[in-house]
C-alpha positions in Angstrom: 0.0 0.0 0.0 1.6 2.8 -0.9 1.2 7.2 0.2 2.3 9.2 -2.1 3.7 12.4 -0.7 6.5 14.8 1.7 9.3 12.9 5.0 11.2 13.3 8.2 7.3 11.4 9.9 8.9 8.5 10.5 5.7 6.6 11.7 2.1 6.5 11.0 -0.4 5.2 14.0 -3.9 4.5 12.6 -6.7 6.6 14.2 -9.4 6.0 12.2 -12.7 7.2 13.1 -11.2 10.1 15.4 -12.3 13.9 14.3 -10.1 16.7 14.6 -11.8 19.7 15.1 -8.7 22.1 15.3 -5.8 22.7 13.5 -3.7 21.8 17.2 -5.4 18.9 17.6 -4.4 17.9 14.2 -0.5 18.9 14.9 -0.8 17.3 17.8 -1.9 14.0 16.6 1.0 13.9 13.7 3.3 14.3 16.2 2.4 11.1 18.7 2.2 9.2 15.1 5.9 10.5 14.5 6.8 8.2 17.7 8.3 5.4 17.4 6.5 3.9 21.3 6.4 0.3 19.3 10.2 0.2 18.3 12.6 -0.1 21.2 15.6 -1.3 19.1 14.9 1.6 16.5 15.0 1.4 13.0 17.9 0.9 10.5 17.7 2.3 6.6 19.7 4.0 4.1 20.1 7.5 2.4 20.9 7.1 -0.7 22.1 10.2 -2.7 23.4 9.5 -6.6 25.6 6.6 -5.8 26.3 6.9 -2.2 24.5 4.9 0.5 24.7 6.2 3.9 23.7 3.6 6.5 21.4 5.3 9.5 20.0 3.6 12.5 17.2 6.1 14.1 15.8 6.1 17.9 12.4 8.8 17.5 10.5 8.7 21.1 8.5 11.9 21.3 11.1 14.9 22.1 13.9 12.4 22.4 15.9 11.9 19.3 18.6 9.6 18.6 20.8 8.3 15.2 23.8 7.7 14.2 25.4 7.0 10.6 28.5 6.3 9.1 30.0 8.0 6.2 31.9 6.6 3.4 33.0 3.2 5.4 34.1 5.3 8.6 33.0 5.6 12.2 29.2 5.8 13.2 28.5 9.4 14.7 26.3 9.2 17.3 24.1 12.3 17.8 21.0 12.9 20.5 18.6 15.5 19.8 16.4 16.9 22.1 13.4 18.9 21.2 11.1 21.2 23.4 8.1 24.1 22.2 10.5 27.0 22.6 14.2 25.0 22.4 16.2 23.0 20.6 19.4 21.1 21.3 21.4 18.6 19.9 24.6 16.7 21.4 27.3 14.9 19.6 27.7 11.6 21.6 32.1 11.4 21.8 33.6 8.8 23.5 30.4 8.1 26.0 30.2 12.1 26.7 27.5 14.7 25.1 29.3 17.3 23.2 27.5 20.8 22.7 26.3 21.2 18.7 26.3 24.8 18.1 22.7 25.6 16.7 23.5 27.0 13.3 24.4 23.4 12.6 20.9 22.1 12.5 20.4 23.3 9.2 23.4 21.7 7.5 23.4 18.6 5.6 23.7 14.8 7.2 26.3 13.2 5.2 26.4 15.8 2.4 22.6 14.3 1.6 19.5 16.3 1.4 18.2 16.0 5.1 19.3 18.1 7.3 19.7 17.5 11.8 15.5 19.9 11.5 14.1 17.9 9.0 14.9 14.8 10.6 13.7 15.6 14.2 10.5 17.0 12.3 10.9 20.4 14.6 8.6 22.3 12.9 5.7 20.0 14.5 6.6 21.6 17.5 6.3 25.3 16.3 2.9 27.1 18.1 -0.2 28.3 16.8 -0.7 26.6 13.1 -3.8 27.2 11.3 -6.2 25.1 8.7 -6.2 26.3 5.6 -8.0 23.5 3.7 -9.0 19.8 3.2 -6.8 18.2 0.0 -6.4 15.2 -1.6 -2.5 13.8 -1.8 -2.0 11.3 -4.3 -5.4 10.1 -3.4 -5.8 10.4 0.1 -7.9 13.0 1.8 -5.9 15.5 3.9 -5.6 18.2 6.2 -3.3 21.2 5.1 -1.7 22.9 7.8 0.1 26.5 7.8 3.0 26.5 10.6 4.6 30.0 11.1 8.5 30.1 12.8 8.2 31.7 16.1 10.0 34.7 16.2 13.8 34.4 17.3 13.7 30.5 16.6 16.8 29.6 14.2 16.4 27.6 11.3 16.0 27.8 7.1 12.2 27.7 7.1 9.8 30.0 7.7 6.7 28.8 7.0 5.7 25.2 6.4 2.7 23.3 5.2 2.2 19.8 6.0 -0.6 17.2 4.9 -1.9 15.4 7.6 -4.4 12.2 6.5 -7.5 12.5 7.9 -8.1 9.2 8.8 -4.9 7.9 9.9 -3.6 10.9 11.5 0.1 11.3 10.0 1.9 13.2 7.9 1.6 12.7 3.8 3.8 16.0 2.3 5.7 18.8 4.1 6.6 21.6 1.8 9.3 24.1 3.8 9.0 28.4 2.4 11.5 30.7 3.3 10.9 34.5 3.9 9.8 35.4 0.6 7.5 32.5 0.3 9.9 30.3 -2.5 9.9 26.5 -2.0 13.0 25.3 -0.3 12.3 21.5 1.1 9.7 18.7 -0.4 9.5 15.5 1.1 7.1 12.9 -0.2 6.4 9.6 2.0 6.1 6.9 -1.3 5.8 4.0 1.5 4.7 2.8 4.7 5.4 -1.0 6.6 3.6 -2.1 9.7 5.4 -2.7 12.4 2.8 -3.7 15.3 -1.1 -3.6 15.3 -2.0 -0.4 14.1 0.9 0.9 13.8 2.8 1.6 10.4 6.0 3.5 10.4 7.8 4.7 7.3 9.7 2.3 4.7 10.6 4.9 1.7 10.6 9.2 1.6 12.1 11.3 -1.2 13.5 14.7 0.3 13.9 17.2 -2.6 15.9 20.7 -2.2 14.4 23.5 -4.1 15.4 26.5 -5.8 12.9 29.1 -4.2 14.4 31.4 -7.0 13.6 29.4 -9.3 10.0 28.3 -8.6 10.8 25.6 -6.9 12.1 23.8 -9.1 14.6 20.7 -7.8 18.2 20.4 -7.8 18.6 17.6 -5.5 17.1 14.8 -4.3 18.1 12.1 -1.4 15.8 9.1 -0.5 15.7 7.9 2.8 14.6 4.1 3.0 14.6 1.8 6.4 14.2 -1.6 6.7 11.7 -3.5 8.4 12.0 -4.0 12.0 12.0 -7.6 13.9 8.5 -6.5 15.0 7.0 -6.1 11.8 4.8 -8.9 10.0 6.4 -10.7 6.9 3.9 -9.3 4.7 3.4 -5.7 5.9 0.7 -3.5 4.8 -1.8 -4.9 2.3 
């Protein structure tokens, strides 16, 4: 079964049925989806950029963020991201000790690939206030649009984002990431989803495209980011 959309969530928890009468009760909802409660051991994947394969292993439990990949054959880096409404801050895990990650360096590139430290702790679904704009279809699939503003004094390259939210299961479909002057900077597309315990999917395949805001839009690079399935999941998966 595939979803055709934008990435970085990383699970999908089925709440079919449930109404969400505001746009925070929406955001809200994506966010406990982007959890990974089920997965104690994680989940291991790949970015793949051109010919280079990146392995990544990825620990997501609400504000608490863990990974670590290895670069061209070399030692894993092991980083631990922590993520609150009005902070941010990320450690470099060096020889069992947290190292300080100055915050500029959340918007650079993992591995020379397309996602960056923010997209993949997802830290605009912690921005305040976002608003409902409309109810869309995404390759299919009904949807809630979101606006998401940056709060004022927050670092990062994006200042507003939209994100898709299904209505029926509650998580994420597309993200699309603006900067000041409104030009595209980030896509990311979720093309497929695995279950990994009763009702609970969790991402198996998402494209993340950079943009040319000056340009429309248009892309210049793209990175997918593909896990594998977890001991927990079924053989078969979604059907």
């Amino acid at each position: 079964m595939n979803f055709k959309s934008f990435v970085l969530a990383l699970a999908m928890v089925s709440s079919a049925g449930a109404q969400a009468p505001n746009a925070q009760q929406i955001l809200e909802g994506a966010r406990i989806a982007a959890s990974l409660t089920k997965l104690d051991d994680g989940l291991n994947g790949n970015l793949h950029k051109g010919n280079a394969s990146v392995p990544i292993t990825l620990f997501l439990k609400g504000k608490d963020i863990q990974f670590q990949f290895s670069e061209n054959k070399g030692p894993w880096r092991v980083f631990h991201m922590n993520i609150g409404d009005e902070n941010f801050k990320m450690f470099e895990i060096v020889d069992g000790k947290n190292k300080d990650i100055p915050a500029a360096k959340i918007v650079e590139p993992i591995a020379g690939t397309d996602l960056t430290y923010e997209d993949l702790a997802l830290r605009f679904f912690y921005w305040p206030n976002p608003q409902l704009e409309a109810t869309e279809d995404v390759g299919g699939q009904p949807c809630y649009k979101l606006r998401i503003d940056k709060p004022k004094g927050t670092t990062g390259k994006y200042e507003v984002v939209y994100v898709w939210i299904h209505t029926k299961f509650g998580a994420f479909m597309r993200i699309r990431g603006h900067d000041k002057s409104g030009g595209l900077v980030k896509e990311f597309q979720v093309e497929d989803i695995m279950k990994v315990a009763d009702n609970v999917w969790t991402l198996r395949k998402m494209q993340v495209a950079t943009c040319d805001p000056a340009n429309g839009g248009r892309r210049v690079s793209i990175t997918d980011l593909t896990f594998d399935a977890p001991k927990v999941a079924g053989p078969h998966g979604i059907r």
